[in-house]
C-alpha positions, 0 to 999 in steps of 0.5 A: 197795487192799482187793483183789488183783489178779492178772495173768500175769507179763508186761510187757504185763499188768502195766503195763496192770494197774498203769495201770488202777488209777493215778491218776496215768496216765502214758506215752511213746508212738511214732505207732503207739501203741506204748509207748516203753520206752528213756524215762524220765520223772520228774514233780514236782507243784506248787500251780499245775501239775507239771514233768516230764523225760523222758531218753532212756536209749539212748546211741545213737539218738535218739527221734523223734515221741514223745508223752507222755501224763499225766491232768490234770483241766484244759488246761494250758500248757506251757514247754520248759526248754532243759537245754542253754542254760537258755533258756525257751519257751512250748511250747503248741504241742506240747500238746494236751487230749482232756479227761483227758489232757494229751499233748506232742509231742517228740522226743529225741537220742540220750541227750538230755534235755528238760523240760516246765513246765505250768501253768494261767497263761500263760507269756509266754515266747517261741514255741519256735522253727518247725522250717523246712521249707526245702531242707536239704542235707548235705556230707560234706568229707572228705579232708586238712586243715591242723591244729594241736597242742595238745601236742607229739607223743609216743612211747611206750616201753614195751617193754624187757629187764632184768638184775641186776647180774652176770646174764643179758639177759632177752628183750624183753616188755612193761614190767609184764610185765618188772615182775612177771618181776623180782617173780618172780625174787625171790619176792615178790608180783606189783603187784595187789590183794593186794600189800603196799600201797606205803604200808605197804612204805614205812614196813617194808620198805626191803629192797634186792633189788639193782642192776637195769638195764632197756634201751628201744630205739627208732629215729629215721628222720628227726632231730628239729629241736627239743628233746626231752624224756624223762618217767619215773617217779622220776628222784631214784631211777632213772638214766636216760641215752639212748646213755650220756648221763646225764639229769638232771630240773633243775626238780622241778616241771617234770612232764609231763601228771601230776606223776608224770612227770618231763620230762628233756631230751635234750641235743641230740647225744645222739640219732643215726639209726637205734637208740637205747637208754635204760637205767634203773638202779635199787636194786630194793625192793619199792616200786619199779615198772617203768614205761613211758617216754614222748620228746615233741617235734615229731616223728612215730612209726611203729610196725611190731608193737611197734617205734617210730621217729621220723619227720617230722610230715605237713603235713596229716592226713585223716579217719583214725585218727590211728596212719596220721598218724604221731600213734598216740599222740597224745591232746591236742588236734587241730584240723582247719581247715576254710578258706574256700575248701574250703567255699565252693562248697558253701554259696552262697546259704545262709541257714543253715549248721551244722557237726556231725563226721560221727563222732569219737572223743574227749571233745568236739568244739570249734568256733570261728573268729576273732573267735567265742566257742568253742562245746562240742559236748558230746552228740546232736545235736553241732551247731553254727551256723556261719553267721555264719563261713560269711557272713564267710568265715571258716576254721573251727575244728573240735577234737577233745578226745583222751582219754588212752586210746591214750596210756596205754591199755591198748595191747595188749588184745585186743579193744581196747573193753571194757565196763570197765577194771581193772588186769588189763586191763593184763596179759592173756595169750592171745587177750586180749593182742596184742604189737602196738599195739592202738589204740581209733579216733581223730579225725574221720572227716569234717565235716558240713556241713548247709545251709538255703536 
């Protein structure tokens, strides 16, 4: 400290500089030696050793065969916390000293996480487990499978026309861009960052621009068996009716998803084959917004461009995404049941069976079948020990938790992954906009299943 030291501004310098003059020596390291730069490592000190946590920052890969290496004056011992299960093992047989530097083998999952306890005294945890060096071979299953819903299916009306009352049919566009066409009309703001706040509009302008009238249109192919139901926004304020039927919202309480949208129910000779029109009337205030409809029922949607019709649900789904399953906006829970029979060829004479999805799209995956507590597969490496339903011939379970993404989008931006979403994701213009559905992939593109003999 009572020098300076300079070194060229590079990486390589500047760590071996900052290394040289440390007392507490400390790095990640690959089997060449390299240095490691995708983990991060935290150490606590403590009276009778030090914790450390190493986290892999790359969301993607995993890290295999690393090493980290600390100074310490003595050998110490050392337990794995398992972050996952909270299950704690002695680890000394990942642990080496040379007699300045205490070095651990690990390896980590793609955003994994792994901790390390040392101490001078033994442990007495249980050994971490052998990793077997017995046959491992996987399957791929693909193809179709028998599935369940968690939520009914829906149908996504968010394209419309609109007119004042006395006026002309405006052309059909998408339903914030027919919001800020009627703003426009009328001269005043745009829905956005800068727009007098709804809250304080509430309380100081109650200005009534007029009666205005916005059409939805959307085709039935195959009629619906079971009742349906419309959710909007502010059924006390707006008039919704399908074919010119009134729909009326009889339990205030009664929402779908969010407590924002109201579930009405269609009486049942209401809707026919082919098009189908709702209307929404409303007196136009600055607090009002236009807004985009959703029908829910057990019924399939197909969608050409922009246009929907129902459909019939298919009896089995494939490992596609899930707008070529008559279900493009479906994003509650699906689960694909993987039977017995579908499995049993290929894990005969396993002693150890585990399942992972070979890619999902989603916020989680859950496996289960009778008689088992369901397991999480929340992060890297989503694996879970099926051996137990493969050896009693179980079907199993394999969920996938949807996000609401391809429900509430945005559904026509271009490219459809971003880095963030905002409200102008919404509303975009050009190349950044498309007409058409614009879906993020979803589902299972496969089950693998890994065996151990």
């Amino acid at each position: 400290a009572d020098k300076a030291i300079q070194v060229p501004f590079e990486t390589d310098a500047v760590v071996g500089a900052v290394r040289a003059y440390s007392r507490n020596y400390i790095s990640v390291e690959r089997d060449d030696g390299s240095t490691e730069t995708d983990v991060f490592v935290q150490v606590r000190k403590y009276d009778d050793g030090f914790g450390m946590v190493l986290l892999n920052t790359d969301r993607e890969h995993g890290k295999d065969a690393l090493t980290v290496k600390i100074a310490c004056g003595a050998p110490m011992h050392c337990a794995l916390w398992d972050m996952e299960s909270g299950k704690r093992y002695n680890a000394d047989s990942l642990v080496s000293y040379d007699g300045k530097l205490l070095s651990a083998r690990f390896s980590l999952a793609a955003a994994g996480t792994i901790a390390f306890v040392m101490t001078a005294k033994e442990n007495g945890y249980e050994a971490i487990p052998a990793v077997s060096e017995k046959a491992v071979t996987v399957h791929t299953v693909k193809g179709e499978f028998p599935y369940r819903l968690n939520e009914k299916n829906v149908c996504v009306l968010d394209f419309a026309r609109w007119k004042w009352e006395g006026g002309e049919w405006s052309s059909e566009a998408e339903i914030l861009k027919c919001d800020q066409q009627v703003r426009d009309s009328i001269g005043i703001e745009r829905r956005g960052g800068e727009m007098l706040q709804p809250w304080y509009a509430k309380l100081h302008d109650t200005k009534n621009y007029g009666h205005l009238t916005v059409e939805y249109t959307f085709d039935i192919e195959t009629m619906p068996t079971t009742p349906v139901f419309l959710a909007g926004e502010r059924p006390e304020r707006i008039s919704y009716a399908i074919n010119g039927v009134k729909l009326t919202s009889p339990d205030v309480h009664d929402f779908w998803i969010d407590d924002c949208f109201k579930r009405m129910p269609v009486p049942a000779d209401t809707l026919k084959t082919g098009r189908n029109v709702i209307t929404a009337d409303v007196e136009f205030m600055r607090t009002t917004n236009l807004e985009a409809l959703y029908l829910i029922g057990d019924f399939g949607v197909k969608t050409e461009g922009h246009k929907r019709a129902l459909a019939t649900l298919p009896a089995v789904i494939g490992c596609e995404n899930l707008d070529r399953c008559a279900l493009p906006f479906y994003t509650g829970e699906l689960t694909y049941i993987l039977t017995a029979d579908r499995y049993a060829d290929l894990v005969k004479g396993a002693e150890k069976v585990t399942l992972s999805p070979t890619a999902f799209t989603g916020s989680l995956v859950k496996v289960s079948w009778e008689g088992a507590d369901e397991k999480l597969l929340c992060w890297d490496p989503y694996t879970a020990d099926v051996t137990e339903a493969v050896k009693a011939g179980k079907d199993i379970l394999v969920t996938v938790v949807g996000t609401r993404r391809n429900l509430f989008g945005p559904l026509h931006l271009v490219p459809a992954i971003h880095g963030a979403y905002g409200p102008g994701h919404f509303v975009t213009e050009g190349g950044s906009w498309s007409d058409d559905y614009v879906f993020i992939d979803s589902g299972l593109t496969g089950i693998d299943l890994t065996v151990t003999e």
